[in-house]
LUMDO-834748 format. One record per residue: residue number from 1; residue in three letters; y negated, z, x of N, C-alpha, C, O in turn. Coordinates in nm, 2 decimals, always signed. Example, Ala and Ser with C-alpha at 12.3 -4.5 7.8 and 13.67 -1.06 7.14 Angstrom:
<sites>
    nr   rest      npy      npz      npx     capy     capz     capx      cpy      cpz      cpx      opy      opz      opx
     1    Ala    +0.57    +0.78    +1.32    +0.45    +0.78    +1.23    +0.33    +0.78    +1.32    +0.33    +0.85    +1.42
     2    Ser    +0.22    +0.71    +1.28    +0.11    +0.71    +1.37    +0.00    +0.79    +1.29    -0.11    +0.80    +1.34
</sites>
This chain:
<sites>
    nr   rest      npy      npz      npx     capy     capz     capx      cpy      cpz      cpx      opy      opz      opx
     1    Unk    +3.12   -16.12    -0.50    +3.05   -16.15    -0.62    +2.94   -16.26    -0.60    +2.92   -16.29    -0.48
     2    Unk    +2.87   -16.31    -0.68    +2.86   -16.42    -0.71    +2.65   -16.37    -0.63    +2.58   -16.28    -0.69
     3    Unk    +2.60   -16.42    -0.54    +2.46   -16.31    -0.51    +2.39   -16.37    -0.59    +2.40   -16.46    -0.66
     4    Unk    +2.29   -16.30    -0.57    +2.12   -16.28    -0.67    +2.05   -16.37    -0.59    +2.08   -16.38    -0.47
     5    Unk    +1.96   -16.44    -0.65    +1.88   -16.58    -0.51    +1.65   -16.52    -0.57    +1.57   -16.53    -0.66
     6    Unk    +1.67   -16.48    -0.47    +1.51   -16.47    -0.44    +1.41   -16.55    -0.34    +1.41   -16.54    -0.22
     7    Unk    +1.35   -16.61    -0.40    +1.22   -16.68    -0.32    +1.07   -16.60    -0.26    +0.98   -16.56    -0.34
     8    Unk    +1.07   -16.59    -0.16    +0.93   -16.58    -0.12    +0.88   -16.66    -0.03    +0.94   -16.73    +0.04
     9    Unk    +0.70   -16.64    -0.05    +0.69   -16.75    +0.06    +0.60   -16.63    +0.22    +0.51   -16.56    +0.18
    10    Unk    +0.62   -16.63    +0.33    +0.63   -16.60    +0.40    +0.45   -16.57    +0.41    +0.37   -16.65    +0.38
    11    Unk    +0.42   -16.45    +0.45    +0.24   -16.45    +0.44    +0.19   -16.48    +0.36    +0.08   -16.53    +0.38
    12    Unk    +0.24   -16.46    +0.20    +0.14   -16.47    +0.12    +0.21   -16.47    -0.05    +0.33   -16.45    -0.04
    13    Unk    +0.18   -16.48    -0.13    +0.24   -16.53    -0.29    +0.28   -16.69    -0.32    +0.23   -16.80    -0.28
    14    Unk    +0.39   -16.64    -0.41    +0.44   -16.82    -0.45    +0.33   -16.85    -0.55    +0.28   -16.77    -0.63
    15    Unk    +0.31   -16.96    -0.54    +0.20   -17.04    -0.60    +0.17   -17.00    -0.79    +0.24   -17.06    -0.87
    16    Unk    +0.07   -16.90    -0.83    +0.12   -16.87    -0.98    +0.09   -17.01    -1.05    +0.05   -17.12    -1.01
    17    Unk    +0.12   -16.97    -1.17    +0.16   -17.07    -1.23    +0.18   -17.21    -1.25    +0.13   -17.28    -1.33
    18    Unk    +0.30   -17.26    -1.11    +0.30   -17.37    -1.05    +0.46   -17.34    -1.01    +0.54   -17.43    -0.98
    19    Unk    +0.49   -17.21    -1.02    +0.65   -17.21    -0.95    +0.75   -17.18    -1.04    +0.74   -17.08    -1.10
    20    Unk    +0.85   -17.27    -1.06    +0.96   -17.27    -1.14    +1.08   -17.27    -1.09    +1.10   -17.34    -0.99
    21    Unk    +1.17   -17.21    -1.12    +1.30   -17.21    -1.06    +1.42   -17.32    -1.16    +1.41   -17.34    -1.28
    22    Unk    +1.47   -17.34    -1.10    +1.62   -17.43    -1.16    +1.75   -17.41    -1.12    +1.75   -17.34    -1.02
    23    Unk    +1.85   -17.45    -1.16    +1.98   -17.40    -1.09    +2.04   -17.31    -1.05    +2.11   -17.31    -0.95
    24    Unk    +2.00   -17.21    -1.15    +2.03   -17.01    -1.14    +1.96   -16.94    -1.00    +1.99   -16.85    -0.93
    25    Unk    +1.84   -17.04    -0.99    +1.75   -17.00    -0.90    +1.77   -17.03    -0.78    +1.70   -16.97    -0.69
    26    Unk    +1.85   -17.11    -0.75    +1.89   -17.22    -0.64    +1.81   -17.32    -0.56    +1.81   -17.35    -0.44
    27    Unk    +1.71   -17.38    -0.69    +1.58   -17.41    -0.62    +1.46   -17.39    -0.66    +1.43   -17.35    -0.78
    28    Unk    +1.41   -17.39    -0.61    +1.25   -17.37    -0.64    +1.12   -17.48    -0.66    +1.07   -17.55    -0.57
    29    Unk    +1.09   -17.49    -0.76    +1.03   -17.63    -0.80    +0.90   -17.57    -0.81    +0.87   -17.48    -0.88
    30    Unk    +0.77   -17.65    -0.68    +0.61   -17.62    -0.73    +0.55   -17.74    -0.79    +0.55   -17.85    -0.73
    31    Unk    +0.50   -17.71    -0.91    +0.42   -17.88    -0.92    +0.27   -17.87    -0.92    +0.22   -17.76    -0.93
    32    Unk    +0.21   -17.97    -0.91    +0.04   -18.00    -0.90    +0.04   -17.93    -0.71    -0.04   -17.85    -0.66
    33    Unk    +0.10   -17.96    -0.67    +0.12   -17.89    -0.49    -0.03   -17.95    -0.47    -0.08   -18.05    -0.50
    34    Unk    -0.08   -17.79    -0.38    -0.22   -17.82    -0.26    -0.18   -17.83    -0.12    -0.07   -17.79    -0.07
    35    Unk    -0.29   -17.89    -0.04    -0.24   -17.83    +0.10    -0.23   -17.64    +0.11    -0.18   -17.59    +0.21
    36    Unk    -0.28   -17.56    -0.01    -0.29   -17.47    +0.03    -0.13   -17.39    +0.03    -0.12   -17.28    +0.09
    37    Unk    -0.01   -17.46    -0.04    +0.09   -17.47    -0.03    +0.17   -17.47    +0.07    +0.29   -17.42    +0.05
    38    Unk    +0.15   -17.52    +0.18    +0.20   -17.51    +0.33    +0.24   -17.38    +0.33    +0.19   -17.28    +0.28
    39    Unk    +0.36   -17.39    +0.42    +0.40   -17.21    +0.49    +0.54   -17.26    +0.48    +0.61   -17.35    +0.43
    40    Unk    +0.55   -17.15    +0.56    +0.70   -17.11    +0.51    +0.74   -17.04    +0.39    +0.68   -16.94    +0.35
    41    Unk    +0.86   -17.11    +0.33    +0.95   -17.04    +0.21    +1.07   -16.99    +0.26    +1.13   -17.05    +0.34
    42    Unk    +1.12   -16.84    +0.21    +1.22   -16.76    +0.26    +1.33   -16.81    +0.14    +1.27   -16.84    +0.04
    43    Unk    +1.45   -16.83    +0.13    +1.51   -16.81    +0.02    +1.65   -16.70    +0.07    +1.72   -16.72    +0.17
    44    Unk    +1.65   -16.64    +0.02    +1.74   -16.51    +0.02    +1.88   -16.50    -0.07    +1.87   -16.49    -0.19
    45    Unk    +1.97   -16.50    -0.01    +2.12   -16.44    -0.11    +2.13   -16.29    -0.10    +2.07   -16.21    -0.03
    46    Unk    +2.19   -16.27    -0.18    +2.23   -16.12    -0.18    +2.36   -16.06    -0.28    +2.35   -16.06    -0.40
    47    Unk    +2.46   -16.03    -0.22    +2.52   -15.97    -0.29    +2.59   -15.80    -0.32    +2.50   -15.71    -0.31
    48    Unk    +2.66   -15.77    -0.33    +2.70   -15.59    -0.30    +2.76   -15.59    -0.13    +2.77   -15.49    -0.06
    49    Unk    +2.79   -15.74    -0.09    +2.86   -15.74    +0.05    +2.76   -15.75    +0.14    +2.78   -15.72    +0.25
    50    Unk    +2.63   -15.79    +0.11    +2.51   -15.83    +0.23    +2.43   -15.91    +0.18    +2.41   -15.90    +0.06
    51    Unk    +2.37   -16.01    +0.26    +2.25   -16.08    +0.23    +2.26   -16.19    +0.37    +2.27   -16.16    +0.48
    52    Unk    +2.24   -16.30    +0.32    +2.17   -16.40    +0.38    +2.05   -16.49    +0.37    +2.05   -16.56    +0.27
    53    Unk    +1.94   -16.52    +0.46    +1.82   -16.61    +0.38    +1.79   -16.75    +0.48    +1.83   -16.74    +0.60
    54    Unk    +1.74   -16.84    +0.46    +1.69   -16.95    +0.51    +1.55   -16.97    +0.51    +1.49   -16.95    +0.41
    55    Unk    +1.50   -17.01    +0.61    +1.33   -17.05    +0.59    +1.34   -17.17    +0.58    +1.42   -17.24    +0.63
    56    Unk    +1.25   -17.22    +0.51    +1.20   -17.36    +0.47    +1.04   -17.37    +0.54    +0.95   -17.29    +0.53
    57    Unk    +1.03   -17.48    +0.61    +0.90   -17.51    +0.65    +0.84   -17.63    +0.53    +0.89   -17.75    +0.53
    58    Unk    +0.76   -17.60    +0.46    +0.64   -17.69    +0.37    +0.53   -17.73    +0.45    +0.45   -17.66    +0.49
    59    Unk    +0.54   -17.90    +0.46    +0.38   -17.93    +0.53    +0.32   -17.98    +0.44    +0.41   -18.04    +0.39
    60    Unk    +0.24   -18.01    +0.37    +0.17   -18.05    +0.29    +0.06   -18.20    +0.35    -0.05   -18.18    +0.40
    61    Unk    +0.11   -18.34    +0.34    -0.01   -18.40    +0.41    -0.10   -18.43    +0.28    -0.10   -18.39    +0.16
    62    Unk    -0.16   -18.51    +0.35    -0.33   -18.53    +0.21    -0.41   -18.65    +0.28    -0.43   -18.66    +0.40
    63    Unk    -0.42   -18.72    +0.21    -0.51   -18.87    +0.24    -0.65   -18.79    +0.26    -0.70   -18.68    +0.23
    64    Unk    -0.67   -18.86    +0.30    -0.89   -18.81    +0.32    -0.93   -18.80    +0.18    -0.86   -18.86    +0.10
    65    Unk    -1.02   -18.73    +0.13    -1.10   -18.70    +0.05    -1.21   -18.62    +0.04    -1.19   -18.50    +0.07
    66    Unk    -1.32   -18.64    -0.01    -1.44   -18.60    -0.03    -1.50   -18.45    -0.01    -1.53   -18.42    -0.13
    67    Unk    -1.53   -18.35    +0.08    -1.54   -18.26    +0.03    -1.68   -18.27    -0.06    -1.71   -18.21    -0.16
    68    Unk    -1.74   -18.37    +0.02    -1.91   -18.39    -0.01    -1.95   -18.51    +0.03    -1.99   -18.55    +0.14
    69    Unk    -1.93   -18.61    -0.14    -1.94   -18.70    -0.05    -2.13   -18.80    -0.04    -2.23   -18.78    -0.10
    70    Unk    -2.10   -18.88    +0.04    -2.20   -18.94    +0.06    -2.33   -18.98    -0.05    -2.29   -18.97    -0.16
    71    Unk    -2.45   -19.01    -0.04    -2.54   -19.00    -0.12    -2.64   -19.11    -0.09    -2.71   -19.09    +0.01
    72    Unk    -2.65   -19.21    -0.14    -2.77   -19.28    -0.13    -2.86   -19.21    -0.08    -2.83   -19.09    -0.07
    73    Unk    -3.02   -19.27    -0.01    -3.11   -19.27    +0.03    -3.18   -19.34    +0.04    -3.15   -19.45    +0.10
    74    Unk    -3.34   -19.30    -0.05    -3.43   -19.38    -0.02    -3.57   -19.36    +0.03    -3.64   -19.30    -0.04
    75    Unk    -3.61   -19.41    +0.15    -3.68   -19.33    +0.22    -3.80   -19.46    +0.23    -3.78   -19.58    +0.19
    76    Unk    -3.93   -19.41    +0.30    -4.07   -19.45    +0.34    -4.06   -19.47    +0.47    -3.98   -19.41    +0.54
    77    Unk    -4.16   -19.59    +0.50    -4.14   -19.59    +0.67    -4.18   -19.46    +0.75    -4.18   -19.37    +0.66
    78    Unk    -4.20   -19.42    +0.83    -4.20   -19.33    +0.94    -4.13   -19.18    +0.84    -4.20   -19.08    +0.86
    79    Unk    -4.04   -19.18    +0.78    -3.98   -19.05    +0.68    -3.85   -19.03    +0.77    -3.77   -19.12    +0.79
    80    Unk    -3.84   -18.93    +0.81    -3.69   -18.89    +0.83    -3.58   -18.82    +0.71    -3.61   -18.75    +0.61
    81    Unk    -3.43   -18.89    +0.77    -3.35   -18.90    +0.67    -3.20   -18.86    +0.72    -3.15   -18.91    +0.82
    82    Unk    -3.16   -18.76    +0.65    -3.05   -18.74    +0.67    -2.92   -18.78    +0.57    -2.93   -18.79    +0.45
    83    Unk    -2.82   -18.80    +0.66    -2.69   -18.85    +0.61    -2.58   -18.77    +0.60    -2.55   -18.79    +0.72
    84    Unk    -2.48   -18.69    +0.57    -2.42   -18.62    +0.53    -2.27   -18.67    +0.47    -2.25   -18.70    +0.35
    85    Unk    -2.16   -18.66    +0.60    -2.06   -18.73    +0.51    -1.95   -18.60    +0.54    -1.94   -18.55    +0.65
    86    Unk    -1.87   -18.56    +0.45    -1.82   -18.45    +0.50    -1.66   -18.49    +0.37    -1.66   -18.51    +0.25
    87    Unk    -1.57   -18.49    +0.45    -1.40   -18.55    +0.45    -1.31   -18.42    +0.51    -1.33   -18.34    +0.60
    88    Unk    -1.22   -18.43    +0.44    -1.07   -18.35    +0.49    -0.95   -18.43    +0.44    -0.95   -18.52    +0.37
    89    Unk    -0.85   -18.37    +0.49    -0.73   -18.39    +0.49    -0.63   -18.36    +0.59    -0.66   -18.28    +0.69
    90    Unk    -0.48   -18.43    +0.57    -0.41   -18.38    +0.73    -0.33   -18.52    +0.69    -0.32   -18.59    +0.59
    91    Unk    -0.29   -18.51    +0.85    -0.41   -18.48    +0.98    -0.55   -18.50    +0.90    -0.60   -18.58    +0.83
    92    Unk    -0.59   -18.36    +0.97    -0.82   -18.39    +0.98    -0.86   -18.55    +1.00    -0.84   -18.60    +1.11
    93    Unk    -0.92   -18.63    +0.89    -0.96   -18.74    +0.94    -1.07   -18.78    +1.05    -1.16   -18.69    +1.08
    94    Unk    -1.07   -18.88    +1.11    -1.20   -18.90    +1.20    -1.33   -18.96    +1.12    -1.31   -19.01    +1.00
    95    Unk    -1.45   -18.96    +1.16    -1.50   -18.99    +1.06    -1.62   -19.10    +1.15    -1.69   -19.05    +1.23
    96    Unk    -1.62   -19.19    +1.13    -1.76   -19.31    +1.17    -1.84   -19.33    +1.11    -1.84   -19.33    +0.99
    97    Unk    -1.96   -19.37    +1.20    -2.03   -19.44    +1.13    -2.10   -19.56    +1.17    -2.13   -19.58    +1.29
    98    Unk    -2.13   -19.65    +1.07    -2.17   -19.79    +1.08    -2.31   -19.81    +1.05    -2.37   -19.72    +0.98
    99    Unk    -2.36   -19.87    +1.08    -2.50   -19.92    +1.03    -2.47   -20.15    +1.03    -2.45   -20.23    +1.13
   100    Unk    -2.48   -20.15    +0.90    -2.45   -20.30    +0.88    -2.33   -20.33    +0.97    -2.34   -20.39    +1.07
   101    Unk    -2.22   -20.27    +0.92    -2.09   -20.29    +1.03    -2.07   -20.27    +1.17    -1.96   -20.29    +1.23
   102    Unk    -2.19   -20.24    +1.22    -2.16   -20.20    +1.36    -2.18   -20.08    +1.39    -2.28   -20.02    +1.33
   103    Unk    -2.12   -20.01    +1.47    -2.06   -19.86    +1.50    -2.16   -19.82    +1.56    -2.19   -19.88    +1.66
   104    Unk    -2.24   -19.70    +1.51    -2.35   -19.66    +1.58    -2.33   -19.52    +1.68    -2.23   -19.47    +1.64
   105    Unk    -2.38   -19.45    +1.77    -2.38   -19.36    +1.86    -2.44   -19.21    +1.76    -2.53   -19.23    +1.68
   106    Unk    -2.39   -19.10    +1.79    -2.51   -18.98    +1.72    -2.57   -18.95    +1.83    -2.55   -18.95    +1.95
   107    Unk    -2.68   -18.93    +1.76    -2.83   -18.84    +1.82    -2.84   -18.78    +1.78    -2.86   -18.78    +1.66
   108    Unk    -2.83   -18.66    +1.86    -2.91   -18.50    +1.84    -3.02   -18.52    +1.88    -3.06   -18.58    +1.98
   109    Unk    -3.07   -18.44    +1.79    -3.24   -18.41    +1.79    -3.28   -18.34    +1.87    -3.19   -18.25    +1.89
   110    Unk    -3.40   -18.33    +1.94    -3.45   -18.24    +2.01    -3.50   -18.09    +1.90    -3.56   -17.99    +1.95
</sites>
């Protein structure tokens, strides 16, 4: 007989309102995808004779973006001033910094 097709995703729920199925449930369509979408997807057959399923590995990559991003500053002579650049993505970006185009060292403070 013809089996039944079920999706899950492995450690956790399929994405609500983002998961659609097509092709008598043959595939599984997410749209607006996060990295939080990553995992494994199980897809399962099943009929009165048994069952077979497949894992699917989902990676999700992501250009850099902002968690927090940067902020002008305007400061007084002898004023201390902090800079704050805070980025994600995948791969995790690296993150520099310049002062007038040349690459400066961090200092921790005493």
């Amino acid at each position: 007989p013809t089996p039944v097709i079920h999706w899950i995703k492995e450690g956790g729920e399929l994405p609500a309102n983002r998961t659609f199925f097509e092709n008598f449930k043959k595939t599984l369509k997410i749209i607006d995808v996060s990295e939080a979408d990553s995992g494994n997807y199980k897809c399962i057959a099943r009929n009165s004779l048994g069952s077979v399923h497949h894992v699917i590995s989902v990676i999700v990559k992501a250009a850099p973006y902002w968690i927090t991003a940067p902020r002008n500053l305007v400061l007084s002579p002898g004023e201390d001033g902090t800079l704050i650049c805070r980025a994600n993505g995948n791969p995790k970006p690296s993150i520099s910094w310049l002062a007038n185009g040349v690459p400066i060292a961090s200092k921790i403070p005493n």
